[in-house]
Each structure stands twice: as C-alpha cells, then as structure tokens.
N, C-alpha and C positions, 0 to 999 in steps of 0.2 A: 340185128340179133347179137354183136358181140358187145351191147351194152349190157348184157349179164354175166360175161363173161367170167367175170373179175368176184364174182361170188362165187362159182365152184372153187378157183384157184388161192382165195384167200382164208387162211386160216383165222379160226376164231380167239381172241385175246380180248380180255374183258378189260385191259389197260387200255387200248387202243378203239379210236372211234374208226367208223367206217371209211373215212379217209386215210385214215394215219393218220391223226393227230393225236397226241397221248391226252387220257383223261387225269386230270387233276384233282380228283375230286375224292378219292379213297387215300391218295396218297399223305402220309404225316407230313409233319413239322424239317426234321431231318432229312425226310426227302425230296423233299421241298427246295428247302436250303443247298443242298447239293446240285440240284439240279440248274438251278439260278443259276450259282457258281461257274458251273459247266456251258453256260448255256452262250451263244453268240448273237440271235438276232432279238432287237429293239422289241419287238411285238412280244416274242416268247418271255422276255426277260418281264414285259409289262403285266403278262396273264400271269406270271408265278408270286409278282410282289404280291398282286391283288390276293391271291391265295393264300399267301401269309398273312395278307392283315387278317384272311379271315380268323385264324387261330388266337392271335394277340388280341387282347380284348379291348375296347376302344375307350377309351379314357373321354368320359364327359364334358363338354368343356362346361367351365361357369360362368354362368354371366351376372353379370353386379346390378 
C-alpha cells in the first residue's frame, strides 16, 4: 500500500514529470540556454543540446 503514497503527497506542476524530471518541451530558446549553462550532469547537459537543435533550423547538407 505505500506504493501510492506519493500521489496524495505530491503536488501538481505541469513543468515537472511524475518522477521529477523537468519537461523540456514548452520551454523557449532562452530558457533553454540558461539552463544548459546552469546545469552539471553529462546526461542533462546532452537532453538540453538536443532541444536546442530542435529550435535551430538544420541546414541541408548538399551533395554534388
């Protein structure tokens, strides 16, 4: 039974996934960028580049 526990006691934030993991997915460009900045571990710094490229728009490569 105290595997439900942790829903009455956890409040609802639409930033945050059911674990605690913050969502990246609403957030801009700028805060994006900051966050990177801020940020310490390898994995998180690697999920936030990917979210930037998505906003950059990807430059076609040409082939000859």
């Amino acid at each position: 039974m105290a595997a439900g526990q942790n829903q009455r006691n956890r409040k609802n934030d639409s930033m945050v996934t059911k674990t605690g993991k913050a969502r990246l997915g609403p957030l801009n460009l700028a805060q994006l960028t900051k966050m990177l900045e801020t940020s310490t571990k390898p994995k998180d710094k690697n999920k936030l580049q990917r979210a930037i490229r998505k906003f950059t728009p990807a430059i076609a490569p040409v082939v000859a």
